[in-house]
N, C-alpha and C positions, 0 to 999 in steps of 0.2 A: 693319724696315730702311726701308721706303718713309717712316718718320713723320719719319726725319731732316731735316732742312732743307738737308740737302745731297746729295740722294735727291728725283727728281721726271720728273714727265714732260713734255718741253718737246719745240718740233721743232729740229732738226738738221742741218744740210747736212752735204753730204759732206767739204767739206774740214775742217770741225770733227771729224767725227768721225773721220776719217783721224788729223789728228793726236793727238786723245783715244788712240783704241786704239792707236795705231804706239806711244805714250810708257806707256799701260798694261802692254800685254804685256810690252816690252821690261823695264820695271821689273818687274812679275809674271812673270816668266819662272823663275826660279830656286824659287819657290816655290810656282808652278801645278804644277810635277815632279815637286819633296817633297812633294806633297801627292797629284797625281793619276798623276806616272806609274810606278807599280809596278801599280796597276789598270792602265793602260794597255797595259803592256808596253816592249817596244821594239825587237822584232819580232811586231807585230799588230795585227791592221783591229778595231777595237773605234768600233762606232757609235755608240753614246752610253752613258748610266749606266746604265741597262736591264743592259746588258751584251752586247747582240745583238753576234756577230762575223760577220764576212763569210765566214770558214772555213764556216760552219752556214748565215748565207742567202743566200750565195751571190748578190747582187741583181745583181753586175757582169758577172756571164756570165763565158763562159770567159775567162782571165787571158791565157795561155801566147804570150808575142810581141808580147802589145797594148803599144798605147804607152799611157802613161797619169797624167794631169796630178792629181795633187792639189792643192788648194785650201786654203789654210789649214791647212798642214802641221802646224802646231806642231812638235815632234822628229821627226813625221816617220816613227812609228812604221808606220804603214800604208802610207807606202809603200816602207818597207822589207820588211814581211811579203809588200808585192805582186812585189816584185824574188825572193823565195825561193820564187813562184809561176812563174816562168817570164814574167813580165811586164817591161816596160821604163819606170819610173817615172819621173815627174818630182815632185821637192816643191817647192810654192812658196808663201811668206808674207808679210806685211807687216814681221813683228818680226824684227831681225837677232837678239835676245834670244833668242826660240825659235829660231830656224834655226842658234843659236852651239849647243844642246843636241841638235839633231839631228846636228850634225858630231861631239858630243862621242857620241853613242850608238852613232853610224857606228863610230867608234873601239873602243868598247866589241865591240859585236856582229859586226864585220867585214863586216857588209852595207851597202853603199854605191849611194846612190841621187845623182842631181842635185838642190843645193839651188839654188833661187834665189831671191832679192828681189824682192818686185814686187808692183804692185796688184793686183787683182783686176777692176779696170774697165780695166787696160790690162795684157793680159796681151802680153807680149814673145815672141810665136810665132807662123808664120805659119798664115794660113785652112787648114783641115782637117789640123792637126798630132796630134790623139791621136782615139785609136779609143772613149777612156772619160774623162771626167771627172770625179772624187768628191768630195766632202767630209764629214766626219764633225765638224760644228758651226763648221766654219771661214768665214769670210769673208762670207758669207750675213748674218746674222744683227748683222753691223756695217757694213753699206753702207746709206745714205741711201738711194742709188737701184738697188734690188737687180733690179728689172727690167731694167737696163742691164746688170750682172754677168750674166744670165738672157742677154742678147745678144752678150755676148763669148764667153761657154763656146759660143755655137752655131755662134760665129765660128771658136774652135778643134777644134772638133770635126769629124770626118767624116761625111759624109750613112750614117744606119746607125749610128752611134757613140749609147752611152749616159751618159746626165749622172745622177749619183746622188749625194744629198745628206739630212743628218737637219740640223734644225733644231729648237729647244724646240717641243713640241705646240703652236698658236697659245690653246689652251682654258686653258694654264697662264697666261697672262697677266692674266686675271681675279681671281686669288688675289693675299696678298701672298707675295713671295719669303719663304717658311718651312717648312722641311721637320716642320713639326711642327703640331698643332690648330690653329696659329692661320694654317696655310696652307690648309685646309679652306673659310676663307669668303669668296664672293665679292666685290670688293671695287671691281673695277675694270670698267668696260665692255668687253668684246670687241670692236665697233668702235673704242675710240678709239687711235688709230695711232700716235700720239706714243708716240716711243721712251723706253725707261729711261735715267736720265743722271745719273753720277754727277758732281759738280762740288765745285771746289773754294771758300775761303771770298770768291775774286773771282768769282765764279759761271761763271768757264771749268772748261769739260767736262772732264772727267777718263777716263770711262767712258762709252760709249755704245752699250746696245744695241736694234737695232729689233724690232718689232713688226708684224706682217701672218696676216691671216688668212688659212683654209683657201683661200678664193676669190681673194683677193690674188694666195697661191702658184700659184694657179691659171692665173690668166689671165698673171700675168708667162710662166709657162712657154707656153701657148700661142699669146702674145702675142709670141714670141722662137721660135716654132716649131715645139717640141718636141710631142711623143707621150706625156702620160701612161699609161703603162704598170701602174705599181701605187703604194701607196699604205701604206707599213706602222706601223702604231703597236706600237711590240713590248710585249707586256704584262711585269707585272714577276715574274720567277721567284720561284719559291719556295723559300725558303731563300737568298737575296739581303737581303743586313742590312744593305747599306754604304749611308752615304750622299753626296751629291753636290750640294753647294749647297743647292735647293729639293727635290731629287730625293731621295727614302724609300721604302723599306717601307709608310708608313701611305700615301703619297698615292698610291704607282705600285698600290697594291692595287684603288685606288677612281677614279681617271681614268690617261689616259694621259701620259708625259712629252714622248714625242719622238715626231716625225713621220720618216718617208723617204721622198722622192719618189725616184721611180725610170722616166725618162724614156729618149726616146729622138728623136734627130732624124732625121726620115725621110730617105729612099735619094731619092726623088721630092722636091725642096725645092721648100716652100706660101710664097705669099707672109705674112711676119706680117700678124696684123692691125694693129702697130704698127710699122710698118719704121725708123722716122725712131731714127738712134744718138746719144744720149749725146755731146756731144762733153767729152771729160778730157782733162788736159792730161798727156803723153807723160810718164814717169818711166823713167831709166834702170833696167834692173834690174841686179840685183848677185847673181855665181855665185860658188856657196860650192866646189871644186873638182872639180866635174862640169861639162861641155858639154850640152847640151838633143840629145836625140835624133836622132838622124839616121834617114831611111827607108831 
């Protein structure tokens, strides 16, 4: 994939890539579904292709009451399963595309969570609004400036509250995207940061995702505050055959796919070592027929 000519690693601001992936999803929306969500579910916290679910590790802590923001909802699945925990969920995404299939699953499954619209760099809630922030491959992983996302979630969260997030392993970036032998060689440098980008035959971005390593994710988080806590690479079960884009049998045997950080921002709040915010430009958000939480 990478040999394409319209397949490459180039840098990216955010307002490019906001509109690459707002116009990707929305168009991929109906057949990211048919393809990934019956894996997925549509009541269930499912962290990446692994298959790890939040039922078994449990990373969020107790659920029952918490308020709790997810990120990159896609349908939304997870925070539906969080709402049949005793939880008080919010989902929120960039693509109206997905957020139209989480209303539609609402429908289906009777479990009704708030959707909203909105960025990620400007989340529309005020300082210390949820107790838990998660995402399961959302949002993270298509922001330019993920450090700044890294300072809003600390912005919405309460002193004590936990931020948990999977992102692709940063070690998989070295290979070409191929769930098969020819994913096995390494190919690309592990420093070099420049994002994956799909683009079209006027060389505007289509697709954009970034890239950051282990130390990156590191210091954004406690550059924004937080408490690295734990750190999980889930190995690949046995007897697990499906596959998932890059994600296999042969490669989840022999490295890891997906990273969790599983943070937490202190009760005592440290100055960052970066305090200086991002400034974005305000985007209304838009609710799909729920109200955002009330204390």
């Amino acid at each position: 994939m990478d040999d394409d000519n319209r397949v490459l690693r180039r840098r990216v601001g955010d307002a490019e890539a906001r509109r690459a992936n707002r116009r990707w999803w929305d168009a991929d929306a109906d057949d990211y579904q048919a393809e990934h969500g019956h894996f997925l579910g549509e009541v269930d916290f499912v962290w990446c292709p692994e298959g790890l679910r939040e039922a078994d590790a449990r990373l969020l802590g107790d659920l029952a009451g918490r308020r709790i923001l997810e990120l990159g909802c896609g349908a939304a699945a997870a925070a539906r399963w969080l709402a049949t925990q005793g939880a008080r969920p919010v989902a929120l995404d960039l693509s109206a595309g997905m957020l139209r299939h989480a209303a539609q699953a609402a429908d289906r499954s009777g479990v009704r969570v708030p959707l909203v619209q909105a960025d990620a760099l400007a989340l529309p809630f005020a300082d210390a609004a949820f107790d838990i922030v998660c995402t399961a491959f959302g949002a993270i992983p298509f922001v330019a400036d993920s450090a700044a996302v890294m300072r809003e979630v600390a912005r919405v969260l309460r002193p004590g509250g936990r931020w948990v997030f999977s992102v692709t392993h940063p070690m998989r970036w070295i290979f070409y995207d191929d769930p098969g032998e020819g994913g096995l060689v390494a190919v690309h440098p592990y420093f070099d940061r420049s994002p994956y980008v799909e683009q079209d035959e006027d060389g505007v971005a289509t697709y954009v995702e970034q890239h950051r390593t282990l130390g990156d994710r590191i210091r954004e988080l406690v550059g924004a505050g937080f408490h690295l806590l734990d750190l999980v690479e889930p190995e690949w079960p046995t007897g697990h055959e499906g596959i998932w884009g890059q994600w296999s049998p042969l490669r989840g045997r022999l490295f890891p796919g997906t990273a969790i950080f599983v943070t937490e921002k202190p009760i005592v709040a440290e100055k960052p070592e970066n305090p200086a915010r991002t400034s974005v430009a305000e985007q209304p958000a838009r609710s799909f027929g729920a109200e955002q939480p009330a204390d």
